[in-house]
C-alpha positions in Angstrom: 172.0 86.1 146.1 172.3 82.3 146.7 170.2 80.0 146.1 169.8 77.4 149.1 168.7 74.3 149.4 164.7 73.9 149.0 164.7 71.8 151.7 166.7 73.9 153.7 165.4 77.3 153.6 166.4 80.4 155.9 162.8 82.1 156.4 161.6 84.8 158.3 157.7 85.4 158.7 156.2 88.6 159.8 153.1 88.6 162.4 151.8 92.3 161.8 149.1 92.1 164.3 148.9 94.1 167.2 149.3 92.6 171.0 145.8 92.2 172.7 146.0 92.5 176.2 144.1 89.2 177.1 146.3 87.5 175.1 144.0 86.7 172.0 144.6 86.8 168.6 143.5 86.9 164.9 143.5 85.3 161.4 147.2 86.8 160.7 148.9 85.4 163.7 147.3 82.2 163.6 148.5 81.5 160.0 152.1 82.6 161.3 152.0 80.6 164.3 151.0 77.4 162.2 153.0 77.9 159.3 156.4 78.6 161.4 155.7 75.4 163.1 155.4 73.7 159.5 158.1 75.0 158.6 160.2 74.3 161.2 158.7 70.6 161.4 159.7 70.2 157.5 163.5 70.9 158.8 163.9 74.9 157.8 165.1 77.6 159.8 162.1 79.9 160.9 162.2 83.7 162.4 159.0 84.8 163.4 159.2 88.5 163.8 156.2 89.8 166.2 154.9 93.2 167.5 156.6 94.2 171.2 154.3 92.6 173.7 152.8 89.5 171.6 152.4 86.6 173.5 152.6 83.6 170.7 150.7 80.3 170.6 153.0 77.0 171.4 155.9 76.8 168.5 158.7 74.5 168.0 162.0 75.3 170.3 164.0 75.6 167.0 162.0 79.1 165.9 164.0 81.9 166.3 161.6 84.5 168.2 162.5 88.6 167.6 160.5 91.4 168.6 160.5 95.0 166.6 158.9 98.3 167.6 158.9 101.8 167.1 162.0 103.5 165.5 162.2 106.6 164.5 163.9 107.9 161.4 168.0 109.0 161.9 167.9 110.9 158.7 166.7 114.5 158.2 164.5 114.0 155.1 161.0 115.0 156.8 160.1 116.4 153.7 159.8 113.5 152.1 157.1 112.0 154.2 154.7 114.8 153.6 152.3 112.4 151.8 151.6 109.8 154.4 152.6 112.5 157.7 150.0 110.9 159.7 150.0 109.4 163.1 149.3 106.0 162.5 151.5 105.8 159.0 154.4 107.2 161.3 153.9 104.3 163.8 153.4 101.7 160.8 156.8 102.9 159.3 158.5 103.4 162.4 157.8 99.4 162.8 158.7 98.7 159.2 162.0 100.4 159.6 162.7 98.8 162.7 161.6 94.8 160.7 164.1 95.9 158.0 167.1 96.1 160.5 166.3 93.2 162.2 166.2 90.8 158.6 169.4 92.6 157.4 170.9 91.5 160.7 169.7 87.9 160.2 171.0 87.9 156.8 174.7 89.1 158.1 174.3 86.5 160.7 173.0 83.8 158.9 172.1 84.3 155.2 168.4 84.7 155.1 166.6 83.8 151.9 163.2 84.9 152.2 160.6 87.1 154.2 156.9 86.9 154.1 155.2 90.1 155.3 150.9 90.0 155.4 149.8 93.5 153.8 148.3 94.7 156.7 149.5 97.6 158.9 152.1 98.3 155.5 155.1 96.3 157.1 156.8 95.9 153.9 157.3 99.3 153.9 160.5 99.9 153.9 161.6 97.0 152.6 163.2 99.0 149.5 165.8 98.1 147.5 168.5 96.4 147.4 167.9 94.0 149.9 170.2 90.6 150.1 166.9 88.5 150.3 163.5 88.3 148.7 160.5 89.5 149.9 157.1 88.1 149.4 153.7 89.6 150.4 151.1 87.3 151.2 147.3 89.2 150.7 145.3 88.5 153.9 142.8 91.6 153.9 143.9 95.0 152.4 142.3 97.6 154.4 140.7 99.3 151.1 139.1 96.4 150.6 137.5 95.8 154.5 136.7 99.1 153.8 134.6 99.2 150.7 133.4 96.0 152.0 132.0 97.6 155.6 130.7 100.5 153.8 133.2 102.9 155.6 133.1 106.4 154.9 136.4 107.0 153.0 138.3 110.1 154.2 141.5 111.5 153.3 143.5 110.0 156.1 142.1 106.5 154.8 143.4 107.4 151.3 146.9 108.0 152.6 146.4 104.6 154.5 145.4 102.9 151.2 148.8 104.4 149.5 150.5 103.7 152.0 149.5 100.1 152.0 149.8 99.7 148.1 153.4 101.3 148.3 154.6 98.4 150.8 152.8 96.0 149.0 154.5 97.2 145.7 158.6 96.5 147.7 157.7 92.4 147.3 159.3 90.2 144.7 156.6 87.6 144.5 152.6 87.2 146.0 150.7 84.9 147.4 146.9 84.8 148.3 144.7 82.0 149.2 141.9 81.6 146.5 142.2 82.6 142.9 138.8 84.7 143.3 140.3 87.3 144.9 142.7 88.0 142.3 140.8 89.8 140.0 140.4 92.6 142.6 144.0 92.6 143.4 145.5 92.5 140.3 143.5 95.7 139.4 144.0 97.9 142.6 148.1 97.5 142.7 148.7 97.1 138.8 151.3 96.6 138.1 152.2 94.4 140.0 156.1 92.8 140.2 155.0 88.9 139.9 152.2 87.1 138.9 150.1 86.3 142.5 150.2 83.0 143.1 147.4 80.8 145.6 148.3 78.7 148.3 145.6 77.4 150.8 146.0 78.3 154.2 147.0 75.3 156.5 145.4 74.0 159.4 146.8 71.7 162.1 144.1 69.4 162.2 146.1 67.2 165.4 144.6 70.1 167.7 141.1 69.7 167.2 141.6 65.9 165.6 139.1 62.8 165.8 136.0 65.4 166.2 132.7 64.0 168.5 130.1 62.8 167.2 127.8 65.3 168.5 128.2 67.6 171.8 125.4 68.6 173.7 122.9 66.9 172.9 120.3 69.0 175.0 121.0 72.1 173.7 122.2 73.7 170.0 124.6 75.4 170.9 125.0 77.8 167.3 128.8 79.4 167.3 129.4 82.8 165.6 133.7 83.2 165.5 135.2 86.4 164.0 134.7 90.2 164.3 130.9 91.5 164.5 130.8 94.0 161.3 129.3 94.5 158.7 131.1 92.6 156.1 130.6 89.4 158.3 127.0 89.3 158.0 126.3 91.2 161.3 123.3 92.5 159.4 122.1 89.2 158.5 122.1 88.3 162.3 121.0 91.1 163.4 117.7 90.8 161.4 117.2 87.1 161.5 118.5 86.2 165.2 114.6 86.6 166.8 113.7 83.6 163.9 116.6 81.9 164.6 115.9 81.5 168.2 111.9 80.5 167.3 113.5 77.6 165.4 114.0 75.3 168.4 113.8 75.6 172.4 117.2 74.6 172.6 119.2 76.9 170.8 121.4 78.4 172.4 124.0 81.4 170.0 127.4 82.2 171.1 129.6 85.2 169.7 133.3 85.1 170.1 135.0 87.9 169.0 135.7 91.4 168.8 132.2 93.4 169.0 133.1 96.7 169.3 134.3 97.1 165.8 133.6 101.0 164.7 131.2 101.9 161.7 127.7 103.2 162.3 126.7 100.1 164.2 127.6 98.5 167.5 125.8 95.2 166.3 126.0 93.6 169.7 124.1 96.3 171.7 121.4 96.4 168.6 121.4 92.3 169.1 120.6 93.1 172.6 117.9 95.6 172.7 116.0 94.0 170.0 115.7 90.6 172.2 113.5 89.8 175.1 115.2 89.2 178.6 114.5 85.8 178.1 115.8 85.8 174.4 119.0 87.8 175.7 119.4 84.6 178.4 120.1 82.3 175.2 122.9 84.5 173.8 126.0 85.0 174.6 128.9 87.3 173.9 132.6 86.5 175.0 134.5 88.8 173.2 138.0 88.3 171.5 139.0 85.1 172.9 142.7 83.1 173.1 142.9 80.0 171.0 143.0 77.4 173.7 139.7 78.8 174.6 138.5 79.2 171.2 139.2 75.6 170.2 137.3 74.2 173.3 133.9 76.3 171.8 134.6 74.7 168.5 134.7 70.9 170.6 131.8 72.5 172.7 129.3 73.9 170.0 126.9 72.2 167.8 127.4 74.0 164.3 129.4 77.2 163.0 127.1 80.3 161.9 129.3 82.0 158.4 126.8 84.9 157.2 129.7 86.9 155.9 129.1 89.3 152.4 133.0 88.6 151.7 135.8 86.9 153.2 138.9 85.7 152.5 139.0 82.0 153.8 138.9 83.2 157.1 140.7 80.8 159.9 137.7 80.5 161.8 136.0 78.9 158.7 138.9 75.8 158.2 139.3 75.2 162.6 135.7 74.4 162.9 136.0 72.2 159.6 138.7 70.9 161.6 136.7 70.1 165.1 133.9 68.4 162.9 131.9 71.2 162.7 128.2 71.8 160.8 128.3 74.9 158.8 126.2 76.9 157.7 127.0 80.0 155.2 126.7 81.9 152.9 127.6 81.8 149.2 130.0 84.5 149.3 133.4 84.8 147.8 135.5 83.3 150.8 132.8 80.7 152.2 131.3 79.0 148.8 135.2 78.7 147.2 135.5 76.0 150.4 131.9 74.6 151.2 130.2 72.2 148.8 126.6 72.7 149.6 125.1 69.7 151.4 128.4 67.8 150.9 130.2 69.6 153.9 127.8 72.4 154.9 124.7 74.2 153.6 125.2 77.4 152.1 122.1 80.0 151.8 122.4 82.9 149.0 122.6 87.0 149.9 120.5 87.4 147.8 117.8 85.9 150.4 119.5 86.2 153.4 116.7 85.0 155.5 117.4 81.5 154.0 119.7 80.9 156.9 117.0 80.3 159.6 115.2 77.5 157.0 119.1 75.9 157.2 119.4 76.1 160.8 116.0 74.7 161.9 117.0 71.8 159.1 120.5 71.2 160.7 118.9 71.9 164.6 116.4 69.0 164.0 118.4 66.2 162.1 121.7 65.3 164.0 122.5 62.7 161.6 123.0 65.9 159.0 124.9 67.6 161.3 127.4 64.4 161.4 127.6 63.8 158.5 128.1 67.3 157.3 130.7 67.4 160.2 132.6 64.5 159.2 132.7 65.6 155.7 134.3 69.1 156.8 137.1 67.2 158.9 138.0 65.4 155.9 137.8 67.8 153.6 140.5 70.6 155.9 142.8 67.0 156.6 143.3 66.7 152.4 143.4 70.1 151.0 145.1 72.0 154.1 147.6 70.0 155.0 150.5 72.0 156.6 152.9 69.5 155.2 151.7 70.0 151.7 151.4 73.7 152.3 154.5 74.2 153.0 155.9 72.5 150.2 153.7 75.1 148.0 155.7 77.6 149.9 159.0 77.0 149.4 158.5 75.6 145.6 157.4 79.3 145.2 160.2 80.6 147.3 162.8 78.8 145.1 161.3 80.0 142.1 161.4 83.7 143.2 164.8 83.8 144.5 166.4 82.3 141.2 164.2 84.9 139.2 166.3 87.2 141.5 169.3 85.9 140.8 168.9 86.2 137.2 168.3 89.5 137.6 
């Protein structure tokens, strides 16, 4: 394999999300979306590989845009699959099969140097080798771990899911995640592992939601909840605490924008609803999975960002409110307390007294210089440390390394 120029790297990055019909997307496509356009700012060539039927956000005209899909396997080794003969794992591998002819056929074309696959859905699948390139899984949110995390009721089609996962995950020459504190947990679940996992922070464009307002509506607190409704997000902690949080102050208003209807034991939004009065239900609002344009005008629109989650791994929501000058309040999990200084640029509460969060929001809710300042120091903070720019030089430092470790080899 040849080693190219750093500053002129052949890439190809993997969006394994599905397509939602409205158009809306999650954590995975938007760190895609933003780091193709990095990457193709910095002068690299970028493939972004996507689902059949994505719709993308706005990327630079010089990304190469291919779509893969079902394929079905041409060779008669069925037996062979007995282990993950499921219908979903068929799908997944189907698509994985499909992403591996489409980077072989960039590499004949044009040399390709490296692929990033997230390790949902089990993309890198069939990346086996040899391949002419490297490979290099980046850890979003293993579905063992959402799993232990939500309290999900593990059956044996979730165990094949899990192997399934860990095999595609074990095809990658190098790793990347985006705090050291979740290491721990990955480097037990997939030892061994190929490569040391290395961290790089997630980037955020901060010229879409730049030069945030001082305050918005300054009638109404308008408190802004942005990510799926389960469990592991604090869905609980809302649940009990969202008839306090309401008694705080007249003019607080909650809005949830994202996926509700998430599985588990629980639909949290119709438990939100029946608990409430009719008049309570009038201050709360649930949008569902929203596009970005749409999402970024409640960050510009809303007053501060609600973060009750158990666990999380620097979720996207998180850094774009930072990014619109945002309040916010959460908790001291893994994933929220690794990027919030407590009163510096939000106010975190502990789990182990999850009711703290309505003491923090009737604090925030009644002093809007806090709010400001806390705002102000959450912009700053996303403009230093996740800067695409700098990001992407992490990237490609780490590519470089990888590919003349596979050289060598």
């Amino acid at each position: 394999m040849l080693l190219r120029n750093l500053i002129n790297m052949n890439i190809a990055l993997i969006n394994s999300e599905h397509p939602q019909t409205n158009g809306a997307h999650g954590g995975i496509a938007s760190l895609n979306y933003t780091l193709a356009n990095a990457f193709a700012k910095c002068g690299h060539r970028v493939h972004l590989l996507l689902r059949e039927g994505t719709v993308p956000d706005t990327l630079c005209s010089s990304i190469q845009i291919q779509y893969y899909e079902f394929k079905p396997s041409s060779s008669p080794i069925k037996h062979l699959d007995r282990l993950f003969r499921n219908g979903a794992m068929v799908w997944e591998r189907g698509h994985s099969r499909h992403l591996r002819e489409i980077l072989l056929q960039i590499d004949r074309d044009e040399k390709l140097d490296t692929a990033l696959i997230p390790d949902y859905g089990g993309m890198a699948h069939q990346m086996h080798a040899p391949l002419p390139f490297t490979v290099v899984t980046i850890f979003c949110m293993p579905s063992q771990m959402v799993d232990q995390i939500n309290q999900v009721a593990i059956t044996a089609t979730r165990r094949k899911q899990y192997l399934f996962e860990a095999k595609a995950i074990t095809r990658a020459s190098g790793y990347v995640c985006f705090m050291p504190s979740i290491i721990p947990w990955l480097s037990k679940r997939y030892s061994p592992l190929r490569a040391e996992i290395t961290t790089i922070k997630t980037p955020v464009d901060t010229t879409i939601l730049e030069n945030p307002k001082p305050l918005r509506d300054t009638e109404n607190r308008n408190l802004l909840f942005a990510g799926r409704l389960e469990h592991r997000k604090g869905a609980g902690i809302i649940l009990e605490s969202i008839k306090k949080i309401l008694e705080c102050d007249s003019r607080i208003q909650m809005t949830f924008a994202g996926q509700t209807d998430c599985g588990g034991n629980c639909n949290y939004q119709k438990e939100i609803e029946r608990i409430l009065t009719p008049e309570e239900n009038q201050r709360v609002t649930f949008c569902g999975h929203l596009k970005r344009d749409l999402l970024y005008s409640l960050y510009k629109e809303s007053y501060a960002l609600i973060v009750p989650s158990l666990f999380d791994n620097c979720p996207n929501t998180l850094l774009e409110a930072m990014a619109a000058g945002l309040a916010i309040i959460g908790s001291d999990a893994t994933g929220i307390a690794d990027f919030i200084t407590h009163e510096e640029n939000g106010l975190l509460f502990p789990l182990s007294s999850p009711l703290k969060i309505v003491d923090h929001i009737k604090r925030i809710v009644s002093d809007e210089a806090l709010a400001c300042r806390l705002g102000k120091n959450a912009f700053t903070y996303v403009k230093e440390q996740h800067s695409p720019d700098s990001i992407v030089g992490d990237y490609t430092k780490l590519f470089q390394s990888i590919n003349t470790r596979s050289r060598k080899n």
